[in-house]
N, CA, C and O of each residue as an XYZ file, in Angstrom:
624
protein
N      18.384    -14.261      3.192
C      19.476    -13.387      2.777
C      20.581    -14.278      2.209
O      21.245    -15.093      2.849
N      20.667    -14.021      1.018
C      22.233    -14.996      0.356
C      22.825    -13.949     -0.301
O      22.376    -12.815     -0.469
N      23.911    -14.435     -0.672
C      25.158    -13.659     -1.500
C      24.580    -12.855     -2.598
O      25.052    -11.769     -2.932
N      23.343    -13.515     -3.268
C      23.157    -12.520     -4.246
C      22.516    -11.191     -3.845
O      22.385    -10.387     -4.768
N      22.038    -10.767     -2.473
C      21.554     -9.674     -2.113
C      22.558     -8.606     -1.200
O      22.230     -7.661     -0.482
N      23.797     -9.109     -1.503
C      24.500     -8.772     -0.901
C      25.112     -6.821     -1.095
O      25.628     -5.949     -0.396
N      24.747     -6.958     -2.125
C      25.113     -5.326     -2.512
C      24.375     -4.021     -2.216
O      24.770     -2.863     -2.081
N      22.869     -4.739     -2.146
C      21.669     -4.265     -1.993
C      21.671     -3.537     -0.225
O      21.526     -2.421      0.272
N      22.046     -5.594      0.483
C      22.539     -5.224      1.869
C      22.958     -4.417      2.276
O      22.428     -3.610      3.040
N      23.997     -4.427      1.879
C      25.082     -3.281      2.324
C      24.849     -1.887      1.728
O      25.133     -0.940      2.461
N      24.392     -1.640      0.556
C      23.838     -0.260      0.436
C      23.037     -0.005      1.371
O      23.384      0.979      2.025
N      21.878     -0.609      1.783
C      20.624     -0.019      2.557
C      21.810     -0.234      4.157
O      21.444      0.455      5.109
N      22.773     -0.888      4.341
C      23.218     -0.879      5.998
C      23.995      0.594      5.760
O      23.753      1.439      6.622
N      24.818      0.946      4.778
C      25.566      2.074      4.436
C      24.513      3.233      4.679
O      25.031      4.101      5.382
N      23.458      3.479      4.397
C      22.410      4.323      4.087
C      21.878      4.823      5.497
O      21.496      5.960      5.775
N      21.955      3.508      6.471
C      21.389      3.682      7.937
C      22.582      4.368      8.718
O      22.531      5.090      9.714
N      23.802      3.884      7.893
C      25.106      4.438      8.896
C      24.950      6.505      8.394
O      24.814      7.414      9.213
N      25.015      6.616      7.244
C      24.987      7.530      7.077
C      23.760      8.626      7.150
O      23.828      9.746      6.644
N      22.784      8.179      7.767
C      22.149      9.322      8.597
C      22.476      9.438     10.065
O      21.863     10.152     10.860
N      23.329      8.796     10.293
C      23.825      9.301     12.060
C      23.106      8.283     13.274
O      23.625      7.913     14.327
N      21.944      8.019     12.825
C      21.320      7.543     14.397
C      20.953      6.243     14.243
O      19.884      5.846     14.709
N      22.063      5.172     13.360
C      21.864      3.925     13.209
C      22.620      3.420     13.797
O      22.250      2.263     13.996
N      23.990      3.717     14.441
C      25.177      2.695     14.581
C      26.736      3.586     14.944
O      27.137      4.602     14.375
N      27.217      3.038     15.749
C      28.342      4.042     16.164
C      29.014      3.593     14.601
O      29.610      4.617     14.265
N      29.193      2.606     13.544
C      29.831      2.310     12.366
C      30.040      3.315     11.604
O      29.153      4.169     11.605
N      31.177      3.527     10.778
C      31.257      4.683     10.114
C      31.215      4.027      8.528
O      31.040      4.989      7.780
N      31.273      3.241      8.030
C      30.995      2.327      6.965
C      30.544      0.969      7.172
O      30.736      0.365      8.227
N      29.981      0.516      6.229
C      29.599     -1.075      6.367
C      30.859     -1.883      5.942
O      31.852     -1.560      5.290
N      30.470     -3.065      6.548
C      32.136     -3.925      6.065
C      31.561     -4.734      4.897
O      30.401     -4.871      4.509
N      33.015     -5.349      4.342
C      32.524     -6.494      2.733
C      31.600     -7.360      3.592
O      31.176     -7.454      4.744
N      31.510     -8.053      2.156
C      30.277     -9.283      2.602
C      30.711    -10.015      2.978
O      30.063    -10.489      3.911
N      31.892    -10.659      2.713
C      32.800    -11.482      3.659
C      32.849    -11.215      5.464
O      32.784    -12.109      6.307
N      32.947    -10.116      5.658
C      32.716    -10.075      6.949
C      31.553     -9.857      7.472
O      31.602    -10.062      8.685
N      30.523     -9.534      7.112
C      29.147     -9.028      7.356
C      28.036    -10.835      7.181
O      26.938    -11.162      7.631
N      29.023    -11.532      6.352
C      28.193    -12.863      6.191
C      28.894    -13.537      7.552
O      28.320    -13.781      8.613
N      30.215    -13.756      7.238
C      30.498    -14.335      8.952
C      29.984    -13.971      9.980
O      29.715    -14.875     10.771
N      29.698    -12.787     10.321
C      28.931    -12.645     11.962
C      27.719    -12.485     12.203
O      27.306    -12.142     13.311
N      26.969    -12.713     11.180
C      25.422    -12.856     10.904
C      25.421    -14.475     11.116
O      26.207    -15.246     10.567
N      24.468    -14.806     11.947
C      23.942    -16.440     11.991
C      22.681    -16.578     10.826
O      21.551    -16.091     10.785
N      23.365    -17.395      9.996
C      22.138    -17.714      8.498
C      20.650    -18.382      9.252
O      19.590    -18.463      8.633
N      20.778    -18.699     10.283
C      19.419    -19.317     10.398
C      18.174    -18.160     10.407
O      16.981    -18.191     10.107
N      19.071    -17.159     10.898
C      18.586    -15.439     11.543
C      18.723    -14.651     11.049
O      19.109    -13.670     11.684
N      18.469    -14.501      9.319
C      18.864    -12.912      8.892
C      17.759    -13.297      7.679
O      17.760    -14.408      7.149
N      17.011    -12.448      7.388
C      15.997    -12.207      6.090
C      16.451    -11.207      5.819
O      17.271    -10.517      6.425
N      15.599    -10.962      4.248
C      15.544     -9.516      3.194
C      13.853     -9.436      2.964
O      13.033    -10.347      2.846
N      13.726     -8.305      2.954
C      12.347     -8.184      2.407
C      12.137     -7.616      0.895
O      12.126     -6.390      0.776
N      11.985     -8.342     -0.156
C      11.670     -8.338     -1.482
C      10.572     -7.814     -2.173
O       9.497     -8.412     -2.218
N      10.743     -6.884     -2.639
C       9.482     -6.405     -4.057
C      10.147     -6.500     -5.193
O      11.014     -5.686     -5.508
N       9.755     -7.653     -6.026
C      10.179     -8.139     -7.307
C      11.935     -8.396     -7.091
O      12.017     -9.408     -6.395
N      12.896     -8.048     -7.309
C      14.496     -8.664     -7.199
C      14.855     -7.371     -5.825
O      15.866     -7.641     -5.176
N      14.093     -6.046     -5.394
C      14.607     -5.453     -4.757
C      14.686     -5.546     -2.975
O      13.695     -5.785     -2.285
N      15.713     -5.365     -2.567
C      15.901     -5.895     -1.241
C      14.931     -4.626     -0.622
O      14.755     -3.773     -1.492
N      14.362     -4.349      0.481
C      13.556     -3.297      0.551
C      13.903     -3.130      2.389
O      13.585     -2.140      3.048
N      14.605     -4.345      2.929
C      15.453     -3.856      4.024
C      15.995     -5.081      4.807
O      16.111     -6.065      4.077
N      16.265     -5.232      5.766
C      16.807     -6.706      5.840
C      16.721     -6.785      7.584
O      16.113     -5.948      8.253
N      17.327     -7.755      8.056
C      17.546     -8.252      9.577
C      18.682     -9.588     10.062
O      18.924    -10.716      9.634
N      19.034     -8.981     10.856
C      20.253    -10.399     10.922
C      20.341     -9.984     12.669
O      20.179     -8.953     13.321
N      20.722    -11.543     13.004
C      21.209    -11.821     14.473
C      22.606    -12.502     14.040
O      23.037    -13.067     13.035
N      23.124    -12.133     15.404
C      24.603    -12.577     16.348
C      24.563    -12.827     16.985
O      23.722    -12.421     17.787
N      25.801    -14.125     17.367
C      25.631    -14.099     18.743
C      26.053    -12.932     19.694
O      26.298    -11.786     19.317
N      26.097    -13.329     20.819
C      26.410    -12.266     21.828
C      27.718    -12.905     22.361
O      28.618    -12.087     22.553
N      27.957    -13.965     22.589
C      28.892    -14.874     23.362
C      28.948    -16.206     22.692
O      27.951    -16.606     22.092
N      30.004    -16.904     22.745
C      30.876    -18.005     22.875
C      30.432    -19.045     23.770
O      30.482    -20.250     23.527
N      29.849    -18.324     25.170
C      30.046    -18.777     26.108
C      28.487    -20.108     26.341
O      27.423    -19.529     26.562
N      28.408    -21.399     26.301
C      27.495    -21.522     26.681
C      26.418    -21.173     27.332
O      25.382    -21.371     26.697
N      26.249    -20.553     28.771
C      25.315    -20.161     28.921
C      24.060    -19.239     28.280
O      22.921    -19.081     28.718
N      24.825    -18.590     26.854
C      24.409    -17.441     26.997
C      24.022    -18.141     25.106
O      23.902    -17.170     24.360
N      23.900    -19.032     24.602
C      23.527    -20.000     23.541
C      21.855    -19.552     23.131
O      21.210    -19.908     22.145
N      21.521    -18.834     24.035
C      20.109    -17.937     23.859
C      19.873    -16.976     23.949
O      18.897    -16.557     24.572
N      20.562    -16.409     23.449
C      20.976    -14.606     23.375
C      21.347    -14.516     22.164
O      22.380    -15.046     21.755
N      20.503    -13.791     21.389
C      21.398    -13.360     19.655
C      21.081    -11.183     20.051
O      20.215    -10.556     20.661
N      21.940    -10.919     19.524
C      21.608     -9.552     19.515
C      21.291     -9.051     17.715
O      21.780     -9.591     16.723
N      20.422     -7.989     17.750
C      20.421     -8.344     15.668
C      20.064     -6.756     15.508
O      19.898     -5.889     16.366
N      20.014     -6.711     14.198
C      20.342     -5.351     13.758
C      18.730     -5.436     12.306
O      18.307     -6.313     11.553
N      18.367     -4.045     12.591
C      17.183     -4.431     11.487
C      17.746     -2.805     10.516
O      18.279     -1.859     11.097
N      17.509     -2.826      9.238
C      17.420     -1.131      8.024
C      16.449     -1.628      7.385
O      16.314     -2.852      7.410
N      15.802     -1.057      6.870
C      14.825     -0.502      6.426
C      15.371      0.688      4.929
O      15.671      1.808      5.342
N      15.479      0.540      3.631
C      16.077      1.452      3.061
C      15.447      2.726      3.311
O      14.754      2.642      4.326
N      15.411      3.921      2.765
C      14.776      4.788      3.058
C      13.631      4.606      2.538
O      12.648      4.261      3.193
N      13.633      4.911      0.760
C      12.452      4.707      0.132
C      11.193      3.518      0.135
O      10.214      3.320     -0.585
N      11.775      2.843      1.353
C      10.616      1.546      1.752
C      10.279      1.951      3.212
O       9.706      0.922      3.570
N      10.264      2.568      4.018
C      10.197      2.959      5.375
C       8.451      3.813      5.200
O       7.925      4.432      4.276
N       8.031      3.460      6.500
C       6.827      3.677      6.690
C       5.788      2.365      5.861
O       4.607      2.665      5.686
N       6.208      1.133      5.441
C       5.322      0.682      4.524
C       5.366     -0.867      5.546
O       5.063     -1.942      5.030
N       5.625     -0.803      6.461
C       5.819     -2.375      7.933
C       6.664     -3.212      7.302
O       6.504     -4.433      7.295
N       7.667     -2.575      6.702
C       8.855     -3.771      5.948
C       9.291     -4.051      7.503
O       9.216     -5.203      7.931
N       9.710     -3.074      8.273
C      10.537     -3.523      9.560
C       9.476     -4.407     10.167
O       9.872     -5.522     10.506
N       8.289     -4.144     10.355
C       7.948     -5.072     10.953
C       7.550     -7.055     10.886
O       7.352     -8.051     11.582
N       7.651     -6.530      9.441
C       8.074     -8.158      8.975
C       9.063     -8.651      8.926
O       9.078     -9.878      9.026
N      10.256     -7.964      8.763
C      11.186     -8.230      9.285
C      11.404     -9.030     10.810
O      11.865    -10.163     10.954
N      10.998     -8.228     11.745
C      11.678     -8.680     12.970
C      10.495     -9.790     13.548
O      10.678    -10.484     14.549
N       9.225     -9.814     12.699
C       8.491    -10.759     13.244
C       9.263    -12.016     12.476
O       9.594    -12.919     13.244
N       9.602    -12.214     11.059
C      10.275    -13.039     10.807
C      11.416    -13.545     11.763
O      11.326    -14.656     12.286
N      12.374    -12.805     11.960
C      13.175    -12.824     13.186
C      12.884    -13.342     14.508
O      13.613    -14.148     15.087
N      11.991    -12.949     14.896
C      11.440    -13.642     16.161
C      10.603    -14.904     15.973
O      10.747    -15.760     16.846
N       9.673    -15.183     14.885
C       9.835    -16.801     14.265
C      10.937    -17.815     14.304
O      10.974    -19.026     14.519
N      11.634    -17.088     14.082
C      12.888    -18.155     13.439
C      13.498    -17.938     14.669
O      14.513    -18.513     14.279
N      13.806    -17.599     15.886
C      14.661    -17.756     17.205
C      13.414    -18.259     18.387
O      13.610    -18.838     19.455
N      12.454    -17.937     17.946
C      11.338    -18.651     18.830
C      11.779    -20.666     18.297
O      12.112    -21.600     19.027
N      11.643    -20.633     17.331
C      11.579    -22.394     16.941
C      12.548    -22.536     17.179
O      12.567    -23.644     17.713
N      13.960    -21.973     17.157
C      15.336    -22.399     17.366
C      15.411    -22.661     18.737
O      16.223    -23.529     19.059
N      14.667    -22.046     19.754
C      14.949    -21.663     21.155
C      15.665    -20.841     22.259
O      16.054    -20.845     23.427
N      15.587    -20.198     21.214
C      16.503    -18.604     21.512
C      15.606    -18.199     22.163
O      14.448    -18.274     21.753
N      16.102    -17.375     23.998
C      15.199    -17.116     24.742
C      15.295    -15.885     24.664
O      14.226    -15.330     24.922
N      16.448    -14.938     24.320
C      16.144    -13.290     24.313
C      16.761    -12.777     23.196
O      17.697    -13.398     22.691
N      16.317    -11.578     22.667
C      16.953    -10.929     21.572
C      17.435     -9.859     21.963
O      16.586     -9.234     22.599
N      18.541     -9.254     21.885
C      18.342     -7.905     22.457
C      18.836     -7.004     21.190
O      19.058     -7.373     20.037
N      18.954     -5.515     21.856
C      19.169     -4.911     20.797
C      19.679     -3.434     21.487
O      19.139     -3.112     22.546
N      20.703     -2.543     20.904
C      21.073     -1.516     21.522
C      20.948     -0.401     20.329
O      21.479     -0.492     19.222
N      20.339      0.393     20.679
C      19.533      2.002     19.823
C      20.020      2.687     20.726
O      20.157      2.571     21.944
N      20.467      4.022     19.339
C      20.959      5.500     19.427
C      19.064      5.725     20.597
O      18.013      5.390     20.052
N      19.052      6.268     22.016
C      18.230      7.526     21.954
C      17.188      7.959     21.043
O      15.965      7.817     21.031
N      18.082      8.568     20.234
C      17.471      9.885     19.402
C      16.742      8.853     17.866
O      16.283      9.378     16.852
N      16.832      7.395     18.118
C      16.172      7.382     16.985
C      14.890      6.811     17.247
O      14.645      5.668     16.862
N      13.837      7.666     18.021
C      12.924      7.092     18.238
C      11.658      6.102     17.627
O      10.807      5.460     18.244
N      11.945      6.283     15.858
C      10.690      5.184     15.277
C      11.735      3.762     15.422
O      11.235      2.671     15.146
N      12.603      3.806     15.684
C      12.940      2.265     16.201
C      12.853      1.958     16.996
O      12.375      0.826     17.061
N      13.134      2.495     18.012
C      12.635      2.635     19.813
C      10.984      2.139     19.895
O      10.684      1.234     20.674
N      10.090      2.700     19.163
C       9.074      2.746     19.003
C       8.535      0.794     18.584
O       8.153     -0.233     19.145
N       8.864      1.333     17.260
C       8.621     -0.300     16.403
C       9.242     -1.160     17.504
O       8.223     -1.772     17.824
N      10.209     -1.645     18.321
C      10.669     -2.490     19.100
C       9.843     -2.828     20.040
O       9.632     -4.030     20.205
N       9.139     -1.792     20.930
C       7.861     -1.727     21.923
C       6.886     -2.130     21.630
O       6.091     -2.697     22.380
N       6.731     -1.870     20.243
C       5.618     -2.464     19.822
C       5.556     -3.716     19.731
O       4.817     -4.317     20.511
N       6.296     -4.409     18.785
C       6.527     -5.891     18.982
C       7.139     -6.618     20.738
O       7.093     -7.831     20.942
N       7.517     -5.897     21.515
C       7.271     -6.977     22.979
C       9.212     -6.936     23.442
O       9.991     -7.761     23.920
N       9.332     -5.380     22.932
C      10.834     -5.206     23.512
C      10.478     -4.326     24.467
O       9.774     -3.330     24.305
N      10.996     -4.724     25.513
C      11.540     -3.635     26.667
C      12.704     -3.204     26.480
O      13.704     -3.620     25.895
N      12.376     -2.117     27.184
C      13.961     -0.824     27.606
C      14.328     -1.986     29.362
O      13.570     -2.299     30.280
N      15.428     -2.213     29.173
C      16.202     -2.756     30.399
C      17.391     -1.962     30.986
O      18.011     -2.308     31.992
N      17.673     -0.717     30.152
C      17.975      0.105     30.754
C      19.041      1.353     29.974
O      18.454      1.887     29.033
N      19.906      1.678     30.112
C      20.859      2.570     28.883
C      22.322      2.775     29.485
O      22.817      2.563     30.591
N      22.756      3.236     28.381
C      24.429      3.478     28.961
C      24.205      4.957     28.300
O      23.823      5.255     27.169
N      24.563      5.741     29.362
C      25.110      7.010     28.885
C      26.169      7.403     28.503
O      27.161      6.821     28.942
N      26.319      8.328     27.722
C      27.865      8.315     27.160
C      28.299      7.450     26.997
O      29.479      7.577     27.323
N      28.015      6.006     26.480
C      28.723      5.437     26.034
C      29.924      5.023     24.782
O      30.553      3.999     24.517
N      29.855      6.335     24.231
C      30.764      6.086     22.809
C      30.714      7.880     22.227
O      29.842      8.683     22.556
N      31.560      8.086     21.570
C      31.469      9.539     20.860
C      31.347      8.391     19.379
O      31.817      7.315     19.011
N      30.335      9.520     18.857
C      30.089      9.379     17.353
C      30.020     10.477     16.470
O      29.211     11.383     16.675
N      30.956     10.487     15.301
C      31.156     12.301     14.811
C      31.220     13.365     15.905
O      30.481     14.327     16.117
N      32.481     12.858     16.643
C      32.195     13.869     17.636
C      31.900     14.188     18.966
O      32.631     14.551     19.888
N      30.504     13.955     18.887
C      29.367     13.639     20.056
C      29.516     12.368     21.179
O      30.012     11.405     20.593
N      29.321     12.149     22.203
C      29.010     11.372     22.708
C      27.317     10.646     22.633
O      26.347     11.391     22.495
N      27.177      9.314     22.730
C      25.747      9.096     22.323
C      25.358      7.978     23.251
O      26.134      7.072     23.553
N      24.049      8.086     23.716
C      23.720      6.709     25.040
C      22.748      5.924     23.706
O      22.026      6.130     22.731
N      23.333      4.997     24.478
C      22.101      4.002     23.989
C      21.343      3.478     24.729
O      21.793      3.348     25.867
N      19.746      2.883     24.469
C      18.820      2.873     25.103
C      19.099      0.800     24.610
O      19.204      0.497     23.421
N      19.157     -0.136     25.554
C      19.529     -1.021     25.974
C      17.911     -1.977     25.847
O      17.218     -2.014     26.864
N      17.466     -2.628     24.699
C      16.394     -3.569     24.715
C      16.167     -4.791     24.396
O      16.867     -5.235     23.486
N      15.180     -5.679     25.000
C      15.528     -6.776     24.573
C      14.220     -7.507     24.874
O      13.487     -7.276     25.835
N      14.004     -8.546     23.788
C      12.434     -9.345     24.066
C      12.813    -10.374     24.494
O      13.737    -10.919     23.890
N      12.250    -11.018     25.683
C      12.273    -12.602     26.281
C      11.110    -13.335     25.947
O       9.937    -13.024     26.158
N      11.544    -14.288     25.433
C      10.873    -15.219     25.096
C       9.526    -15.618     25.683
O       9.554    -16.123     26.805
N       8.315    -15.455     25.060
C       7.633    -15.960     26.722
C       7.122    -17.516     26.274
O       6.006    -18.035     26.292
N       8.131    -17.896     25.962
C       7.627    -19.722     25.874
C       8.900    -20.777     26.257
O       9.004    -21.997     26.133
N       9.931    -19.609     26.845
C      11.153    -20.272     27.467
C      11.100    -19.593     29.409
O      11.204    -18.522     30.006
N      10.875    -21.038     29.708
C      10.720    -20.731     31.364
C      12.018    -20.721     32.092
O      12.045    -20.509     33.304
């Protein structure tokens, strides 16, 4: 992911905000801020010919040393590329690249209600560790999120 896919980015993150069950976010931010809290070692695009077709990025979680193996990350999928395993190359890329780094967990926090991500996450070797209910109103609503995260199994 570099600057030149940056418009693409943020359309397809805009696209996930605006069907409701991506993100308490009500817009995406500039690229200026969306490149700062993304760690470059940890964010791909998935490409057909110049088009971004969905992307993935990790954060940290903390500051804090201990926790130097914890990225939390965010995966979209545009619409018109969904159903075709872009996500899933995605986050296997993702989990490549924090497996060699030595990143021992990824986690990740999902709306509930959006179950083919819930889904795709299980599949690749995320557990549910648990949820917050009511944790946030969104348009309105209050919404839990379902709380997941893959551990490493080559960090003891």
């Amino acid at each position: 992911m570099t600057p030149e896919h940056a418009g693409q980015v943020l359309d397809i993150y805009q696209a996930g905000i605006d069907e409701g069950n991506a993100t308490f976010e009500t817009s995406a931010p500039d690229w200026l801020t969306f490149d700062h809290t993304k760690l470059p070692e940890h964010r791909f695009v998935a490409l057909e010919d110049d088009t971004v077709l969905g992307w993935v990025a990790a954060s940290k979680v903390s500051d804090r040393l201990v926790y130097s193996g914890v990225v939390e990350h965010s995966v979209y999928v545009a619409p018109s590329a969904r159903g075709r395993g872009v996500a899933t190359r995605l986050l296997d890329a993702l989990i490549a690249s924090t497996e060699a780094a030595g990143i021992w967990t990824i986690q990740s926090g999902i709306f509930r209600e959006n179950t083919a991500s819930l889904a795709l996450h299980r599949r690749l070797g995320f557990r549910t560790i648990g949820s917050r209910e009511r944790i946030g109103r969104h348009h309105g609503t209050w919404r839990d999120v379902m709380l997941l995260e893959r551990r490493s199994p080559h960090i003891i």
